[in-house]
Structure formats: structure tokens, C-alpha cells
C-alpha positions in Angstrom: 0.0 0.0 0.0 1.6 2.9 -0.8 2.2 5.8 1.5 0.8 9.4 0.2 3.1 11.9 2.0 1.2 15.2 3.1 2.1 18.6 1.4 3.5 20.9 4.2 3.0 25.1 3.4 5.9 27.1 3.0 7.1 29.3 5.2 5.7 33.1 5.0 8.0 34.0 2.3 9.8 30.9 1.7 10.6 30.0 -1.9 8.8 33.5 -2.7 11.2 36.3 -4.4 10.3 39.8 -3.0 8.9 41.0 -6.4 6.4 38.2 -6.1 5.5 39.0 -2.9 5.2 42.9 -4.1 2.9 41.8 -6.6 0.3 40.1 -4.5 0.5 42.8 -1.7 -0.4 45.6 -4.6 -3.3 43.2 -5.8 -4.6 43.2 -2.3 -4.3 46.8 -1.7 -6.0 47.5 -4.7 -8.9 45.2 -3.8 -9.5 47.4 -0.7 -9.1 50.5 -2.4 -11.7 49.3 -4.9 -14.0 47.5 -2.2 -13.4 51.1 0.1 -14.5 53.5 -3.2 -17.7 51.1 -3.7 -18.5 51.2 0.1 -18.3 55.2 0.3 -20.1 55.8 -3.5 -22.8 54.0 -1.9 -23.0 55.7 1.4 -23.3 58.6 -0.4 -26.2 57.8 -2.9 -28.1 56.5 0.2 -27.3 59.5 2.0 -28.4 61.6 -1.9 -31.7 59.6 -1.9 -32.4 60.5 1.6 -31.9 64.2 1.5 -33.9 64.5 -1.3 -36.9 62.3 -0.3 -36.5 64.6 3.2 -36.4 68.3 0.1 -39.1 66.6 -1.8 -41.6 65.8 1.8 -41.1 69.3 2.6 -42.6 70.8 -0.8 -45.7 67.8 -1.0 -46.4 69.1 2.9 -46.6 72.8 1.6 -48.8 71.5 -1.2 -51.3 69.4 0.8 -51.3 72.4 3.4 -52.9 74.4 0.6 -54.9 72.2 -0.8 -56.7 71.0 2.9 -56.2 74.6 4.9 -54.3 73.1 6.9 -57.4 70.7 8.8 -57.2 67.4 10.1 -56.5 65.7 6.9 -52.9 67.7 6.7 -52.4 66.6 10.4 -52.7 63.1 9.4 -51.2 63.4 6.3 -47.9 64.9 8.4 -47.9 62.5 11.2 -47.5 59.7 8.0 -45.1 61.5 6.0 -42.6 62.3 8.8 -43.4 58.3 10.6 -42.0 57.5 7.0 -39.1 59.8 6.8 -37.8 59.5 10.0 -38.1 55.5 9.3 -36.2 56.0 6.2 -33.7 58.0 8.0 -33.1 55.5 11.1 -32.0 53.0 7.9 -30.3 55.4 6.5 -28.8 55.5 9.9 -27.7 52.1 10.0 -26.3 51.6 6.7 -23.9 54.4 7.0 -23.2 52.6 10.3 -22.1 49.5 8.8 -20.6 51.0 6.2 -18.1 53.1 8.4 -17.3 49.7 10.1 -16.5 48.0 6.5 -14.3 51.4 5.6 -12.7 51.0 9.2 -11.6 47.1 8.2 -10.6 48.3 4.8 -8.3 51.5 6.7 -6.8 48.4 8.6 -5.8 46.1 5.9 -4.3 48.8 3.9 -2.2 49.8 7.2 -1.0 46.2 7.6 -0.2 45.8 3.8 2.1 49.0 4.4 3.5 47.7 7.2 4.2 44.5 5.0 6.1 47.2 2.1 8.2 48.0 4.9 9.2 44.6 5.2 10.5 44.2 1.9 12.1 47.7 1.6 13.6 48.9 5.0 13.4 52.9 5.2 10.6 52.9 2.6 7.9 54.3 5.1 8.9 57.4 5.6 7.4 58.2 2.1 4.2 57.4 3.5 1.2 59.4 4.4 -1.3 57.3 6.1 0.3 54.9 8.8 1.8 51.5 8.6 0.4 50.1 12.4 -3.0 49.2 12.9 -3.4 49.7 16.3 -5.8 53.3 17.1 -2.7 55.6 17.2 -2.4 54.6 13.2 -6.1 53.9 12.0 -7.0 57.4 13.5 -3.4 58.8 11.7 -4.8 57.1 8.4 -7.8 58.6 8.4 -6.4 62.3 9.9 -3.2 62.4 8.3 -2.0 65.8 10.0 -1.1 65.6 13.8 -3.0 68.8 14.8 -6.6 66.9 13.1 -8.8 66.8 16.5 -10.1 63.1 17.2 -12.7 65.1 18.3 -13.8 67.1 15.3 -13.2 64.3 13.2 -16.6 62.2 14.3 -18.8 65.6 14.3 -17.6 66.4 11.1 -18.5 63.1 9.7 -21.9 61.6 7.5 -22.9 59.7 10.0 -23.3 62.4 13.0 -24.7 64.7 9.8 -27.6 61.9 8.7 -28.3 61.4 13.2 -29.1 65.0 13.4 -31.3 65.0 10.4 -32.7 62.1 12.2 -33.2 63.7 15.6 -34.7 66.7 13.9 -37.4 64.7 12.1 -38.4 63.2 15.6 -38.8 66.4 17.1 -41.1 66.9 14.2 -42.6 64.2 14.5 -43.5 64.7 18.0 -44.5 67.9 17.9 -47.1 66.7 14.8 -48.4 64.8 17.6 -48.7 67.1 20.6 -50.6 69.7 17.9 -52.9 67.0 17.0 -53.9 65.9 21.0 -54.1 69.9 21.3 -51.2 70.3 23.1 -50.4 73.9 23.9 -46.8 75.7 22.5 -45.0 74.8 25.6 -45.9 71.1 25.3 -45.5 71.1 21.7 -42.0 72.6 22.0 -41.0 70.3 24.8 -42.6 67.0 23.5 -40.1 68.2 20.0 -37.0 68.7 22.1 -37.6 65.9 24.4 -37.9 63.6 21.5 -35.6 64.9 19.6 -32.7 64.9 21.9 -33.7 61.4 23.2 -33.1 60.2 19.7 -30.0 61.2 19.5 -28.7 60.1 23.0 -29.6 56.6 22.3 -28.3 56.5 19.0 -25.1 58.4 20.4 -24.9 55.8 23.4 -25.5 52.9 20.8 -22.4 53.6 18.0 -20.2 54.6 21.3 -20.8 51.1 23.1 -20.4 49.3 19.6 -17.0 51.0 18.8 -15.8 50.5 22.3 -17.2 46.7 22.2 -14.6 46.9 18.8 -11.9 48.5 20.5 -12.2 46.2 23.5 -12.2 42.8 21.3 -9.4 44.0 18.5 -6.0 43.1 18.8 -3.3 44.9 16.9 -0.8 43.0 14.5 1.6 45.9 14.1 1.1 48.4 16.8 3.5 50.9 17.5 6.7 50.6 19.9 6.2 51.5 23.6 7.3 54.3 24.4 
């Protein structure tokens, strides 16, 4: 009976020349590039579609206003069209969510694959931009490449804090619809719109906070930087 001897994998890099290894790292790096450009032209038509659904609501209320003085029917008719928005918008929500998570894991690979240029050609980093660690000193360094860019400003400045305030808008509105409809007076009305309003954004605040720190918490660095 004869004996089939098992295959054993090289070595990382054994029997591999350096331009061959070049090679493949570019093809990967292109991949997320391409996969990262996809993810972000996507973001943005979702965001595109919502905004103008959101223009478009505004100038059908102003219509329907005229054509039902303003009655109940254009009470109803609001309550509806802002329930739908604001559902629209809390998906909108989401997928920019999960899409900064994907652009996050993308940001990553591409700072190991630099770290894995540096391998091949000692010195060769300091022609770099973004960072070649992927531990939070380089993924924030990649995606603010000057050292005076606040981590602060960088989140508020961002789609997805841009779409949650939209969001938190339209539930104020959307509250308020329904104070003026169970004759609220202008103080409830006001305070029902703040109230709801602000608690939308506080949980949707709290929510992307815990789920980045659950991130942070269970990721574990391949090429962080030296202790200082």
C-alpha cells in the first residue's frame, strides 16, 4: 500500500522572491481600495436619496397644506409622511453605520499591507502618508493624516453624525405633529419636539459609542506601534 506523504505550506515568504511577494500585496491593496470606493459611493447615494426624499416631503407638505387649509387631513397626512421619513432616516442611519465599520476594516488592511512594504524595503515608510500600524494611534493617523486633526472634530464632522441630526430633527417633528394633533399647547409642543428629539440622538449616540468600544475592547493589533 503505498504511503501518500502530506504537502506541508511554506514558510511566510519561503521559496517566494520579494517581487512576487510585491505583486500580490499591490493586488490586495487595490482590492480594498476598490471595495473602500464602492462602500463610500454607496453611502453617499443613500445619504443623496435620503436628502432628497426629506427636500421633496417638505414641498408635497406645503402643497397638501394648501390644498386641505391646513385641517385634520394635513395633520394626518404629516404625522404619516414624517413616521415614514424619519423610518427611512433610522435605515439610513444604519447603513452608514455599517458602512463606516467596513471602511474601518478596509483603513486596517491597507495599514498592515504597508506595514508588509516596509518589510520588503527597509526605510521605505517614511514616504508614507497614512500609517503603517494598525493599532488606534495609526487607523486614527490614516484617516487624519495631519497631527493637529482633532479626534474630536473628526466624528462631528462626519456623514454619519450629519444623517443622526437630520434624524433627531425629524423626531422632534414628529412629536411635535403629535402634541398639535392631541391639542397640546406651544410649551408642550416645543418640549414634546426637544424631548424627543434629543432622546433620539442620545440613544443612537450611546448605541455607535458602546459598539465602537465593544470593537476596540475585542481587536488586537498586529503591528502596533513601539512602547514608548
Amino acid at each position: 500500500m503505498a504511503v501518500v506523504e502530506e504537502e506541508t505550506p511554506l514558510a511566510a515568504g519561503e521559496g517566494v522572491s520579494a517581487s512576487v511577494r510585491a505583486q500580490l500585496l499591490a493586488t490586495e491593496h487595490w482590492s480594498l481600495l476598490a471595495s473602500r470606493s464602492t462602500t463610500q459611493n454607496e453611502l453617499l447615494v443613500r445619504i443623496a436619496i435620503f436628502l432628497t426624499l426629506v427636500s421633496a416631503s417638505i414641498i408635497g407638505l406645503a402643497l397638501v397644506g394648501q390644498a386641505t387649509d391646513f385641517d385634520g387631513r394635513f395633520d394626518a397626512f404629516a404625522i404619516v409622511l414624517a413616521s415614514i421619513l424619519l423610518l427611512v432616516g433610522t435605515l439610513t442611519v444604519l447603513r452608514v453605520s455599517n458602512g463606516s465599520d467596513e471602511d474601518m476594516a478596509y483603513v486596517i488592511g491597507m495599514n498592515r499591507l504597508r506595514a508588509a512594504y516596509a518589510e520588503l524595503d527597509a526605510g521605505i515608510d517614511r514616504y508614507f502618508i497614512a500609517s503603517k500600524h494598525d493599532d488606534d494611534r495609526g487607523i486614527s493617523q490614516t484617516y487624519a493624516y495631519f497631527p493637529h486633526s482633532s479626534s474630536v472634530v473628526q466624528p462631528l464632522a462626519s456623514s454619519l453624525m450629519f444623517i443622526l441630526v437630520v434624524d433627531a430633527v425629524l423626531a422632534g417633528v414628529l412629536a411635535g405633529l403629535i402634541a398639535s394633533v392631541a391639542d397640546g399647547s406651544g410649551v408642550a409642543i416645543g418640549l414634546a419636539s426637544a424631548a424627543a428629539g434629543a432622546t433620539y440622538f442620545a440613544v443612537w449616540a450611546w448605541h455607535l459609542t458602546r459598539r465602537f468600544n465593544v470593537f476596540r475592547s475585542e481587536y488586537e493589533a498586529l503591528f502596533p506601534h513601539a512602547a514608548e
